[in-house]
DRENLUMTOR-761803 format. One record per atom (N, C-alpha, C, O): x, y, z. Coordinates in steps of 0.2 Angstrom, whole numbers, padded with zeros to 4 digits, always signed. Example, Ala and Ser with C-alpha at 12.3 -4.5 7.8 and 13.67 -1.06 7.14 Angstrom:
BEGIN
+0066-0028+0039/+0062-0022+0039/+0066-0016+0039/+0071-0017+0042/+0064-0011+0035/+0068-0005+0036/+0064+0000+0039/+0067+0006+0040/
END
This chain:
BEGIN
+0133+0204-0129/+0139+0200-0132/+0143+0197-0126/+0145+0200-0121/+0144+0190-0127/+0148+0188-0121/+0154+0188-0123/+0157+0188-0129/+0159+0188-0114/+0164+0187-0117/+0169+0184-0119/+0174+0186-0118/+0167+0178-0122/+0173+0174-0127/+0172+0178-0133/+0177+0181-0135/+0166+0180-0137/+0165+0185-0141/+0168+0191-0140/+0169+0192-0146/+0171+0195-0137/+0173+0200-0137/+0181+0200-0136/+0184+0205-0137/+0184+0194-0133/+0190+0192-0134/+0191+0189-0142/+0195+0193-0146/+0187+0185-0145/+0189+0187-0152/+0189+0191-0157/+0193+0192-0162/+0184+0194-0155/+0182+0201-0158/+0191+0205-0159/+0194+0207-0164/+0193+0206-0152/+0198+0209-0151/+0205+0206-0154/+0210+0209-0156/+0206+0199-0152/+0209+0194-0156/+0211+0199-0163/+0216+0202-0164/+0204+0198-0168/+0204+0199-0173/+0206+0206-0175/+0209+0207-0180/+0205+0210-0172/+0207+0218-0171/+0216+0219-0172/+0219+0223-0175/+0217+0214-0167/+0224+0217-0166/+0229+0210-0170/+0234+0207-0168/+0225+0208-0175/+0228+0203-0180/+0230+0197-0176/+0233+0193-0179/+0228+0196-0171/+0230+0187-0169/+0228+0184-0174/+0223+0186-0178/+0230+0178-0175/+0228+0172-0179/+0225+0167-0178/+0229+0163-0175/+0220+0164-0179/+0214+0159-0178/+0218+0151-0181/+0217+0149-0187/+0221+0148-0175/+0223+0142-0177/+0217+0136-0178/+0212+0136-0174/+0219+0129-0183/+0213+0126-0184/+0217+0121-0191/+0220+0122-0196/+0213+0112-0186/+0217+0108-0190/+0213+0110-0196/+0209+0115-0195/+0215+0107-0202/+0212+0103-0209/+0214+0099-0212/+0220+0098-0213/+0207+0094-0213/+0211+0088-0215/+0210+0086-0223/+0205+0088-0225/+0213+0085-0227/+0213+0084-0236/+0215+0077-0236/+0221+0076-0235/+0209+0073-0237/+0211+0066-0238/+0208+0064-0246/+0202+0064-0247/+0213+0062-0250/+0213+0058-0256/+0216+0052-0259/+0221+0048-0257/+0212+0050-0263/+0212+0043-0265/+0218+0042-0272/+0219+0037-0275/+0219+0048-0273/+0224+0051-0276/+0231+0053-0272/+0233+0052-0266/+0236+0057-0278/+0242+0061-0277/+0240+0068-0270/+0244+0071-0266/+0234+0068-0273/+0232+0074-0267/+0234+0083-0272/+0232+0088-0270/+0237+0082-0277/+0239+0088-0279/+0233+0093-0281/+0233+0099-0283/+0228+0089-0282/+0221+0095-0285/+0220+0098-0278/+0218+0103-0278/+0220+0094-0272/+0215+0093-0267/+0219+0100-0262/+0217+0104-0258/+0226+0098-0264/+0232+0102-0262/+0229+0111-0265/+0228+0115-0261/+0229+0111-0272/+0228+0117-0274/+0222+0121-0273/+0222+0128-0273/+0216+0117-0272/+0210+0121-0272/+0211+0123-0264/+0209+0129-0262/+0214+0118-0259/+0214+0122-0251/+0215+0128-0250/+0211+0131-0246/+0223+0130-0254/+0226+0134-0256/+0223+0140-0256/+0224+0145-0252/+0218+0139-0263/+0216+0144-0265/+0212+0149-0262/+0211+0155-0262/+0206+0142-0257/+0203+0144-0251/+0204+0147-0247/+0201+0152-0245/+0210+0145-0244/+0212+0146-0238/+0216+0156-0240/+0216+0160-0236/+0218+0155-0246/+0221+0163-0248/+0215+0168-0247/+0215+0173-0252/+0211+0169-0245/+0204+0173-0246/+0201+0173-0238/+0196+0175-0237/+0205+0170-0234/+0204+0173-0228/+0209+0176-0223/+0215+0174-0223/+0208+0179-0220/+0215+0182-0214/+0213+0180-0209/+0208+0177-0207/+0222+0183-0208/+0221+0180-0198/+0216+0172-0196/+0213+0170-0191/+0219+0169-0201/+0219+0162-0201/+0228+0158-0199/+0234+0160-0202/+0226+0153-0195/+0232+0150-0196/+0233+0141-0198/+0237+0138-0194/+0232+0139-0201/+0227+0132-0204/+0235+0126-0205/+0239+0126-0209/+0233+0123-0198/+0237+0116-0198/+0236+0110-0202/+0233+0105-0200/+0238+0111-0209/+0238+0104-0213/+0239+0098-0213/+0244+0095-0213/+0232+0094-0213/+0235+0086-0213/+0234+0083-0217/+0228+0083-0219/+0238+0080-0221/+0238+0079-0228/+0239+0071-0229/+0244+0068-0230/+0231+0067-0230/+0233+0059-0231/+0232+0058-0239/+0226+0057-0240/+0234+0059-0242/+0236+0056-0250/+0235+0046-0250/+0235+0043-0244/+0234+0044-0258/+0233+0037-0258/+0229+0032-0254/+0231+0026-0254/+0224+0035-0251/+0218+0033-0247/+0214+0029-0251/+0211+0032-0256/+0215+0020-0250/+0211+0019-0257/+0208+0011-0252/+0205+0006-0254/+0210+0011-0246/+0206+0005-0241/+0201+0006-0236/+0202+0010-0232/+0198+0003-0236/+0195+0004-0226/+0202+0005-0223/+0205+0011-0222/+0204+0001-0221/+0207-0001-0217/+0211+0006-0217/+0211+0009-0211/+0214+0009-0222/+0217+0017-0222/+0216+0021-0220/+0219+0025-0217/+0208+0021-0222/+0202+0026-0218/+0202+0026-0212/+0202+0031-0208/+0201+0019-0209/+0200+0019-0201/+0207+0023-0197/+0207+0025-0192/+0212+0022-0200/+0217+0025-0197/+0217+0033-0195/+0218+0035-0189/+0215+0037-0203/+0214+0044-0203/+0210+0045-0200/+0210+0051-0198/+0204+0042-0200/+0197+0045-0195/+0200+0047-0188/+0202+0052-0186/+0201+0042-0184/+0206+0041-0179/+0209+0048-0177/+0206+0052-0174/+0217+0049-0179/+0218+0054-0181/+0214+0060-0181/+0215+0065-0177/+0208+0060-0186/+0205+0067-0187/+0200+0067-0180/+0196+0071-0179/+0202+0062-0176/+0195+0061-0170/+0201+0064-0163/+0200+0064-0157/+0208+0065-0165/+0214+0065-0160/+0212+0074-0162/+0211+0077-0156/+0212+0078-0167/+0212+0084-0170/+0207+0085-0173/+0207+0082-0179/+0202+0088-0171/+0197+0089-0175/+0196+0095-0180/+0199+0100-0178/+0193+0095-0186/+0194+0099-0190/+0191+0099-0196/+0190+0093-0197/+0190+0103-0201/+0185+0104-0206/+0189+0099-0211/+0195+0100-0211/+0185+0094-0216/+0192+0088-0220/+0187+0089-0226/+0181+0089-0227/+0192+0089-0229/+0192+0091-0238/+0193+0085-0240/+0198+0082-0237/+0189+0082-0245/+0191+0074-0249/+0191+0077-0256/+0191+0083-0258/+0192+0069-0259/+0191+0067-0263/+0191+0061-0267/+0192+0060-0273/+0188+0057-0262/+0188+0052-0262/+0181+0048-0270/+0177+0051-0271/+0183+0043-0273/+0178+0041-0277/+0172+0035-0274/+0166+0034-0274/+0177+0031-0271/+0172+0024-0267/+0167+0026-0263/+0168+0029-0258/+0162+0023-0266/+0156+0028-0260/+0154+0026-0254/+0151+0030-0250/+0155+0021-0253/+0157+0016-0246/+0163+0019-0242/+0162+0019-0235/+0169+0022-0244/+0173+0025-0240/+0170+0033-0240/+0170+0035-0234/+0167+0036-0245/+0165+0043-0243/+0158+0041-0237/+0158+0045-0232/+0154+0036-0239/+0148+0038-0232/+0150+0037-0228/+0146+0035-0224/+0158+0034-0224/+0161+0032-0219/+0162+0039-0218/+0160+0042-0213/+0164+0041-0222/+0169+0049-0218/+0166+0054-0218/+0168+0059-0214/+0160+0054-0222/+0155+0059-0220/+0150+0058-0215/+0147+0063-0213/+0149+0050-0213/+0145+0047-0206/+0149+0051-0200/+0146+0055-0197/+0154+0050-0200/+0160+0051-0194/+0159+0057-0194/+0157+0059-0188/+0161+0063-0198/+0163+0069-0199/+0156+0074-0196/+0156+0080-0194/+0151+0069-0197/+0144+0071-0195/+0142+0070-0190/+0136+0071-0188/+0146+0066-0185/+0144+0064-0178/+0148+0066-0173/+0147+0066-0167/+0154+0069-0177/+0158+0074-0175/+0158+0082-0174/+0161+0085-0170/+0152+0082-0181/+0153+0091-0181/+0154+0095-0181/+0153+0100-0178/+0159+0090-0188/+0164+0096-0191/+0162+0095-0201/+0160+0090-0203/+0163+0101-0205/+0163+0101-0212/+0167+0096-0213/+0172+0095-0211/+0163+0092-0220/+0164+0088-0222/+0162+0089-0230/+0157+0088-0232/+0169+0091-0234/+0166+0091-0240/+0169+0089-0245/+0175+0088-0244/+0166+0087-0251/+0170+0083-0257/+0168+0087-0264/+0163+0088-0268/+0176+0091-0265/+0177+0096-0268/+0175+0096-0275/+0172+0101-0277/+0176+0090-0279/+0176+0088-0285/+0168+0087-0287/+0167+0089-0293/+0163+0085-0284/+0158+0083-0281/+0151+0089-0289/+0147+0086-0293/+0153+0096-0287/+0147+0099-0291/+0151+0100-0300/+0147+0102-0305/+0157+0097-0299/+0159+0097-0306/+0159+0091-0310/+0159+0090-0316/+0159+0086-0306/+0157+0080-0309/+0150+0079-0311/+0147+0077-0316/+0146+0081-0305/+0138+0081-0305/+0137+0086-0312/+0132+0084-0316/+0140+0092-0314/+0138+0094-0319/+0140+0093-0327/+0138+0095-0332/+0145+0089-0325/+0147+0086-0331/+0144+0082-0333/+0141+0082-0338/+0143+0076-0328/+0139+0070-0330/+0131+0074-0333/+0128+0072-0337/+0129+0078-0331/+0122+0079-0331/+0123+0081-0341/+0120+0079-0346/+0129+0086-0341/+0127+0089-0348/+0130+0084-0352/+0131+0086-0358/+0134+0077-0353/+0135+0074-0354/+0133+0068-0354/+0136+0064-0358/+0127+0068-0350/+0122+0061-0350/+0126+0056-0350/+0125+0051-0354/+0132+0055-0345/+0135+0048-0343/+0138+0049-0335/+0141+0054-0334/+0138+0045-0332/+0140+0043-0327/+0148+0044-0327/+0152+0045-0332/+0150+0045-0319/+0159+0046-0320/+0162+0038-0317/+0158+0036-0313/+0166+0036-0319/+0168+0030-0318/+0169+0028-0310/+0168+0023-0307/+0172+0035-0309/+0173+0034-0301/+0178+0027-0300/+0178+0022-0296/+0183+0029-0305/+0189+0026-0302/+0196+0031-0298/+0199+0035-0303/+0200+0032-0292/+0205+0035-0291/+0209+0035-0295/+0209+0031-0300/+0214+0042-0295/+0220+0043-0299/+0219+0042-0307/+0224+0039-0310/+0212+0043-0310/+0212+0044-0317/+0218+0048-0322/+0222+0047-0327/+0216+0052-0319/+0220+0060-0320/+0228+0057-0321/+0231+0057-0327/+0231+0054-0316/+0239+0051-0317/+0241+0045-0321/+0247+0043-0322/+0234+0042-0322/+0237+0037-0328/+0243+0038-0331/+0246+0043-0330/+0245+0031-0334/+0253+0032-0338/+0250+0031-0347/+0251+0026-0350/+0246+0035-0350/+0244+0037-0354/+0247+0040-0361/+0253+0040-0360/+0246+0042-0367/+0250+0047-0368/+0250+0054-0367/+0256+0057-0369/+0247+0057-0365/+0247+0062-0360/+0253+0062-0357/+0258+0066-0358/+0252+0057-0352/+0256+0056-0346/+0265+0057-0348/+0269+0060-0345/+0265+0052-0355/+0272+0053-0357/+0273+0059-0359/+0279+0061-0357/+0268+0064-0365/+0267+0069-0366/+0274+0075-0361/+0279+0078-0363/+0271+0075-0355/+0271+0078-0349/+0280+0074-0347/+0284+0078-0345/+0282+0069-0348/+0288+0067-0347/+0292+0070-0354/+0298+0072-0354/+0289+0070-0358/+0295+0073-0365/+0297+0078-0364/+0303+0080-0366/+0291+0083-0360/+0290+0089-0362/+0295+0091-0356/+0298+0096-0357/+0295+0088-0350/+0299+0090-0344/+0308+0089-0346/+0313+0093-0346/+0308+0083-0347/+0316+0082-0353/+0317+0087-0357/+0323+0088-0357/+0314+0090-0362/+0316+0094-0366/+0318+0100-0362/+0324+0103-0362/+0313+0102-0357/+0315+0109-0354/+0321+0108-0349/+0324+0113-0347/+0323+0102-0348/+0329+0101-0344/+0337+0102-0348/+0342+0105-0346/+0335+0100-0355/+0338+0101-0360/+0341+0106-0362/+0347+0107-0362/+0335+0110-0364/+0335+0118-0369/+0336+0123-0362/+0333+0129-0363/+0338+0122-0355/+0337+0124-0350/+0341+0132-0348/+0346+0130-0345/+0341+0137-0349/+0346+0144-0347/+0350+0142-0355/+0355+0139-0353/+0349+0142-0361/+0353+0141-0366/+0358+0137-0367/+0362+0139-0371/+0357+0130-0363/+0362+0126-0361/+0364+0123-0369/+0370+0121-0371/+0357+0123-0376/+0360+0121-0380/+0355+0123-0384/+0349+0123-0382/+0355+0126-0390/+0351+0131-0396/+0347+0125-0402/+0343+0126-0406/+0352+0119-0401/+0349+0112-0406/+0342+0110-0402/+0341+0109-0396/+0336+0110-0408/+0332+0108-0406/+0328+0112-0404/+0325+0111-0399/+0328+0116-0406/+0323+0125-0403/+0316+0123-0408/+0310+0124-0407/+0319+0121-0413/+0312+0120-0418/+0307+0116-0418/+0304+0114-0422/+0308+0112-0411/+0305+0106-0409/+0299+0109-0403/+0295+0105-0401/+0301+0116-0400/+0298+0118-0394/+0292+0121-0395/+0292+0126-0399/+0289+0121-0394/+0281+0124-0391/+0281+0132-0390/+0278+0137-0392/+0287+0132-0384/+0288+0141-0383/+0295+0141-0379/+0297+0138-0375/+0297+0147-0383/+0304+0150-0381/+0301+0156-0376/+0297+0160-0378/+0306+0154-0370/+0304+0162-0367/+0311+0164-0369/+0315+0160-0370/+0313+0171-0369/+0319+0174-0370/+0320+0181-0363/+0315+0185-0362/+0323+0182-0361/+0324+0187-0355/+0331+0188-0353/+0336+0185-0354/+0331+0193-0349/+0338+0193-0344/+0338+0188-0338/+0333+0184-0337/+0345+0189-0335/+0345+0186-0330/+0340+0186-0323/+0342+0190-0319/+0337+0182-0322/+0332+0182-0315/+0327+0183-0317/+0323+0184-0312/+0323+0184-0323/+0316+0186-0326/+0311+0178-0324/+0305+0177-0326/+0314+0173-0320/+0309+0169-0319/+0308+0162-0326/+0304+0157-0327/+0314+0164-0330/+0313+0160-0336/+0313+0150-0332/+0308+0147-0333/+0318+0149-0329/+0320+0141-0329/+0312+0138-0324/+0308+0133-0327/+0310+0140-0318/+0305+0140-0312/+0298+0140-0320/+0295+0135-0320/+0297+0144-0322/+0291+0145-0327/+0293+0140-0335/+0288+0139-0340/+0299+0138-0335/+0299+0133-0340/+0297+0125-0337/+0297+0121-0342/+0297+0124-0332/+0297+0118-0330/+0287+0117-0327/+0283+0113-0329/+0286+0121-0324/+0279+0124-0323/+0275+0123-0330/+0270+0121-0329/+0277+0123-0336/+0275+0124-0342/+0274+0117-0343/+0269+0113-0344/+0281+0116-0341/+0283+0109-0345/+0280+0102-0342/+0279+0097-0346/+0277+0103-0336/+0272+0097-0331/+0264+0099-0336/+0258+0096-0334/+0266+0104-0341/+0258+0102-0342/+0260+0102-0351/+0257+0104-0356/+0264+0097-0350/+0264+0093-0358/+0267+0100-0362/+0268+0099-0368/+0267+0106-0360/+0271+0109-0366/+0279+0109-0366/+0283+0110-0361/+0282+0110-0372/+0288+0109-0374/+0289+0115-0371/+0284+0119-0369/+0297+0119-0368/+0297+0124-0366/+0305+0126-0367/+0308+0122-0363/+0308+0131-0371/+0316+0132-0371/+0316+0137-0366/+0311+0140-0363/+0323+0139-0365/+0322+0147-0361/+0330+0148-0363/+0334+0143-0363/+0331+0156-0366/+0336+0158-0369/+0338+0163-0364/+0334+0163-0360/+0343+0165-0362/+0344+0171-0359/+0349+0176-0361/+0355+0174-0362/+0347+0181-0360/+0348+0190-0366/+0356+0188-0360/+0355+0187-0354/+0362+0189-0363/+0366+0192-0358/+0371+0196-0361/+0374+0194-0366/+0374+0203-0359/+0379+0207-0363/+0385+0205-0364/+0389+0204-0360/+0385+0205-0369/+0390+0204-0374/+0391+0195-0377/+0396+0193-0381/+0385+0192-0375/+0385+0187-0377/+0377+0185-0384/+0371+0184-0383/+0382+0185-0389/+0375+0186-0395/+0373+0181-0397/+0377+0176-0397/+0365+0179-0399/+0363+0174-0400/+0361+0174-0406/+0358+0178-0409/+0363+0168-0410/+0361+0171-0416/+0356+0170-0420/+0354+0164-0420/+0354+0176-0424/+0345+0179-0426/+0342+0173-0429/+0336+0174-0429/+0344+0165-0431/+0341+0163-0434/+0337+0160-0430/+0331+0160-0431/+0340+0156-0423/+0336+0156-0417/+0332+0158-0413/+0330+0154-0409/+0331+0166-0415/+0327+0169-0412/+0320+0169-0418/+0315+0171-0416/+0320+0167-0424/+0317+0168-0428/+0312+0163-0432/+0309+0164-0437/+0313+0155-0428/+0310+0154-0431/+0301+0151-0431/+0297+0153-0427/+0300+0147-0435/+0293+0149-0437/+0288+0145-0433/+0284+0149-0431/+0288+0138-0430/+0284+0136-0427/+0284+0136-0418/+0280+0134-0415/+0290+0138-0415/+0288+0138-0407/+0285+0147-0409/+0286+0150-0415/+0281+0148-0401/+0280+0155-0400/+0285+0156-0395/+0287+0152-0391/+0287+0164-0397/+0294+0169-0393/+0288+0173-0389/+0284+0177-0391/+0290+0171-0383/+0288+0177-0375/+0295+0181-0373/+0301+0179-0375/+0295+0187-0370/+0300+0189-0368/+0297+0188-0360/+0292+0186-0358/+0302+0190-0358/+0301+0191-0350/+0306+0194-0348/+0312+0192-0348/+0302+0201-0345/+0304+0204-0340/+0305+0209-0334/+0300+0212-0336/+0306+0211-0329/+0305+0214-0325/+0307+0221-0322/+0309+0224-0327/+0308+0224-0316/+0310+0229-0315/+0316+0229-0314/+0319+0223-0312/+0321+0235-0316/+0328+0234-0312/+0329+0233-0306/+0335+0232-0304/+0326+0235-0304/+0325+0236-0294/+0323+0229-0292/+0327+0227-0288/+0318+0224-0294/+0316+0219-0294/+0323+0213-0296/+0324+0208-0293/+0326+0214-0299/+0332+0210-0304/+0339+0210-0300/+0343+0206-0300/+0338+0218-0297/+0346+0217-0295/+0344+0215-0285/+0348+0215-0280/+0340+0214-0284/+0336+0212-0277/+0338+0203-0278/+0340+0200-0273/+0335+0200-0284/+0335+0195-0285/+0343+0190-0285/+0345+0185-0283/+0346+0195-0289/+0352+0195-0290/+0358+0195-0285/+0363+0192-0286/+0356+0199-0280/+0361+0199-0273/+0358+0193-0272/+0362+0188-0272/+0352+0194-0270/+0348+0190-0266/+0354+0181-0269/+0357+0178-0264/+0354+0178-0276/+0357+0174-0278/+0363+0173-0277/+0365+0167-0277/+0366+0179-0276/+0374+0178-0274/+0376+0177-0268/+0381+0174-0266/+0372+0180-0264/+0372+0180-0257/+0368+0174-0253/+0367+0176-0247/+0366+0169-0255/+0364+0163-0253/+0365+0161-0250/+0360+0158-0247/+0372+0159-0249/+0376+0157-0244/+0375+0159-0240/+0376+0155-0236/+0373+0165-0236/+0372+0168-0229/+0376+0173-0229/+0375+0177-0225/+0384+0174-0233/+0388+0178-0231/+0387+0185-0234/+0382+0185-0237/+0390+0191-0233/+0388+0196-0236/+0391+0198-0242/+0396+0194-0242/+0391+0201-0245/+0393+0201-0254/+0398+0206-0253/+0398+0212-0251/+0403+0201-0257/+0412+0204-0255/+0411+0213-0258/+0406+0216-0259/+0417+0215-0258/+0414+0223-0259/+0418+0222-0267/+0418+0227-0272/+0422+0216-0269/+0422+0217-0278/+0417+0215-0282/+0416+0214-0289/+0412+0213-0278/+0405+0210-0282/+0401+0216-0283/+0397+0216-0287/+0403+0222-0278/+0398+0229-0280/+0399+0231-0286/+0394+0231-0290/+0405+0232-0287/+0406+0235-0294/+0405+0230-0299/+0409+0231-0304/+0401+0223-0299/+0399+0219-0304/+0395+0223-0307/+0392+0228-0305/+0394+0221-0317/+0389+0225-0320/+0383+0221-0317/+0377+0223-0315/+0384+0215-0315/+0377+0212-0314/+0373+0214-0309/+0367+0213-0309/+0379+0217-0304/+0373+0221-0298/+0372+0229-0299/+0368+0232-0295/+0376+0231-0304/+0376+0236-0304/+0367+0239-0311/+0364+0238-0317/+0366+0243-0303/+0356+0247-0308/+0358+0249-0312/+0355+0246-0316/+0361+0253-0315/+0361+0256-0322/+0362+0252-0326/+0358+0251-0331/+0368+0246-0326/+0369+0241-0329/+0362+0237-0332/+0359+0237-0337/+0361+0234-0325/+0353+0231-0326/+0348+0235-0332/+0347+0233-0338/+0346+0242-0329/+0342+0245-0333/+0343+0245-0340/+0338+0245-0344/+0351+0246-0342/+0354+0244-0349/+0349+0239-0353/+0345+0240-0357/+0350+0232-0349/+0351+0228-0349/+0342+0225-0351/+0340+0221-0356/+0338+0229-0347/+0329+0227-0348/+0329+0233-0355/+0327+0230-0360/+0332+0239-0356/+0330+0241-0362/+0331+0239-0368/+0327+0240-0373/+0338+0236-0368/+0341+0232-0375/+0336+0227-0375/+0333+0226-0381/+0333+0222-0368/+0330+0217-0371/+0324+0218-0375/+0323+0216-0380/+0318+0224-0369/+0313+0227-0372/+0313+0228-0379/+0309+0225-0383/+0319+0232-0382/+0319+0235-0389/+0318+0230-0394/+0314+0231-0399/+0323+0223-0391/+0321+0219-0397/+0316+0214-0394/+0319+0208-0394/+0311+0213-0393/+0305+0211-0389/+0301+0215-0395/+0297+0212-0399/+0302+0220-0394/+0297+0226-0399/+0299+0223-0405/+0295+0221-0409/+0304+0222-0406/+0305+0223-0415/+0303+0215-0416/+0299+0213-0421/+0306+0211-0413/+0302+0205-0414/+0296+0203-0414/+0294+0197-0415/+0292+0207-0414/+0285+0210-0412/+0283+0201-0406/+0279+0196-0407/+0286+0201-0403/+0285+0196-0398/+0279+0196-0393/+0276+0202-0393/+0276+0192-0388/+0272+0195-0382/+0277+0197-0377/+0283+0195-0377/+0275+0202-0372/+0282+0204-0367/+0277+0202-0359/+0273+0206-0357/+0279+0197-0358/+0276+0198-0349/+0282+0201-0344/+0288+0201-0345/+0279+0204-0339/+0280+0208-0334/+0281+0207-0326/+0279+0209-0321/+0288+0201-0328/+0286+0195-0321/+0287+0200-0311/+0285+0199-0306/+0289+0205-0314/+0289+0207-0308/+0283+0208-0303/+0286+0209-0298/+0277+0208-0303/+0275+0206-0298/+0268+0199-0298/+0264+0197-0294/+0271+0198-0303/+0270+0190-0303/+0271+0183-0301/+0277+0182-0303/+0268+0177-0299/+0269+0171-0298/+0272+0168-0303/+0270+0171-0308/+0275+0163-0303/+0277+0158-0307/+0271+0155-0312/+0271+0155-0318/+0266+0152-0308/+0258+0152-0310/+0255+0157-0313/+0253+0156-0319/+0256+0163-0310/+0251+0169-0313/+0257+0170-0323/+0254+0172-0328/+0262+0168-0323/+0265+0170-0327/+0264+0164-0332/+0262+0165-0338/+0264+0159-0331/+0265+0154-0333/+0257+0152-0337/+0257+0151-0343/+0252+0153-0334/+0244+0155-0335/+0244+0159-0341/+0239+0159-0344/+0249+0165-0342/+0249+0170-0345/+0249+0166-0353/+0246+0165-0359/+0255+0164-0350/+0258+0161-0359/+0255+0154-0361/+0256+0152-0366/+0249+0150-0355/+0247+0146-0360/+0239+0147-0363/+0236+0143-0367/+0238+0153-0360/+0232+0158-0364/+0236+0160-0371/+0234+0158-0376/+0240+0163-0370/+0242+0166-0376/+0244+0159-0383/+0243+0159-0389/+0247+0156-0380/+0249+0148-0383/+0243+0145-0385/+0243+0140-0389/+0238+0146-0384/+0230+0143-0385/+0227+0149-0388/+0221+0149-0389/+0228+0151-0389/+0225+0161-0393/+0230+0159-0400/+0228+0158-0405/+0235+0157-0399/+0240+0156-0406/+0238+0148-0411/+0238+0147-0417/+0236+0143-0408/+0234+0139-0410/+0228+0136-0413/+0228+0131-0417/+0223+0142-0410/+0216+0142-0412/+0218+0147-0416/+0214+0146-0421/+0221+0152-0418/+0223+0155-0425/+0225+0153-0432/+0223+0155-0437/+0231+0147-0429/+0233+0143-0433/+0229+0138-0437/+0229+0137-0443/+0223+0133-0432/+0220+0130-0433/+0210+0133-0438/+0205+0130-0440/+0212+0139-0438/+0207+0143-0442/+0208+0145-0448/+0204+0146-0453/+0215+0147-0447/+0218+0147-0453/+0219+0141-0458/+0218+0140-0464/+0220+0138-0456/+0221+0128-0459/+0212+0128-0463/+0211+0127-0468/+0209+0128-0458/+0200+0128-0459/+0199+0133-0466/+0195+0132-0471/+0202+0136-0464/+0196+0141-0471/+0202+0140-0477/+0201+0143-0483/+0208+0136-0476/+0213+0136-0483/+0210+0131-0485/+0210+0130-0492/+0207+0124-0481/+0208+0118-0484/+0198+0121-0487/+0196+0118-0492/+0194+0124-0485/+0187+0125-0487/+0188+0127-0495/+0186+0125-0500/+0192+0132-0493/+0193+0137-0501/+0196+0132-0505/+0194+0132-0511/+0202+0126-0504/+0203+0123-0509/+0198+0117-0510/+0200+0113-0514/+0193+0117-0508/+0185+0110-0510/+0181+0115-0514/+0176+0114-0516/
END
């Protein structure tokens, strides 16, 4: 074993970190190209990975800049590029350099077109068209600015999904999340002594999520929000109900209770992502709609 080998070896032992450019260049927003890195790069340790991030790459002349650059740092580069005259530029370069060179989108296009028997257009930034989708995705962001911590109860019956929770359950961060992917999204919040009234909670076409979490989780999150500003939290903010754990725990029971009785879905954001939670509900919101739309199916069959 030589010894550069055995200094890594030991490196890794004792958790150092293996720094190392990457480059993610798109002909695009870069946000797909952004998430799959991500997800890459989350499944390795004791990595330390310097991002370079060239979005809207759509000329030579663009290209030559970033080659440049990635010829100043060298480093494994992620595309996404559609023009194939700029990708064998960059896969030419990236091979006479040797370093990986890969085009992420690449085995799902190839397999769509194949079961699909058509060619992909291979034009950039399809995906962000201003389309109706696109506004879709604008309505849906407006309403959740709207209906946003119970800022206003008109227009609930317009929404797609109501989450309902206490305070710090992640509701506003998870409605907006929702809402960039065209769904409508209100967010109510349970607070004591302030009643909401039952008709709003009850009615027929959004789906009601609860959300919530632990009390140890809520009142962490809750200092944590008061305490913001950097100073320490005055000594009449202890005996607030709001930081106070019994209070809290009151607080997730009442909600829990009527969750149940509402026979609602209940997620559990405490040790959840924004995403992870967010994913939760629009499985669940696609489980409710292929319900709905089967139901419709076999009403309109039996009345032929």
């Amino acid at each position: 074993m030589t010894e550069n080998t055995d200094d890594e070896h030991k490196a890794q032992q004792e958790g150092a970190s293996k720094q190392f450019h990457l480059h993610l260049v798109s002909d695009a927003t870069g946000t797909t190209l952004l998430g799959l890195a991500r997800a890459c790069l989350a499944q390795f340790e004791h990595i330390e990975p310097v991002q370079k991030f060239w979005p809207l790459v759509r000329s030579e002349r663009q290209l030559e800049r970033i080659i440049a650059r990635i010829q100043e740092t060298p480093g494994p580069v992620i595309f996404t590029l559609v023009d194939r005259k700029m990708r064998h530029r960059l896969q030419d370069f990236c091979d006479e350099l040797g370093i990986p060179c890969v085009a992420v989108l690449d085995p799902i296009i190839r397999s769509l077109s194949s079961y699909l028997g058509e060619h992909a257009m291979g034009v950039p930034g399809l995906q962000h068209a201003m389309d109706d989708a696109y506004f879709k995705r604008v309505e849906a962001i407006d309403y959740a600015m709207r209906h946003d911590d119970g800022k206003t109860l008109k227009g609930l019956k317009h929404a797609d999904v109501i989450l309902v929770g206490v305070s710090r359950t992640s509701k506003t961060p998870t409605s907006v999340f929702l809402a960039r992917r065209g769904i409508k999204v209100a967010n109510i919040p349970l607070v004591p002594g302030v009643e909401v009234p039952d008709e709003k909670l009850s009615l027929e076409r959004p789906m009601y999520v609860g959300l919530t979490a632990s009390p140890q989780r809520l009142m962490h999150l809750r200092r944590t929000r008061l305490n913001s500003n950097g100073e320490s939290v005055p000594d009449y903010i202890e005996d607030n109900m709001y930081l106070d754990e019994e209070e809290i725990e009151e607080e997730v029971r009442t909600a829990r209770r009527m969750f149940t009785k509402k026979d609602w879905s209940v997620i559990d954001v405490t040790k959840r992502s924004i995403e992870e939670t967010a994913a939760e509900i629009m499985a669940l919101l696609q489980s409710r709609l292929d319900k709905i739309a089967e139901k419709e199916s076999g009403a309109k069959e039996a009345k032929e």
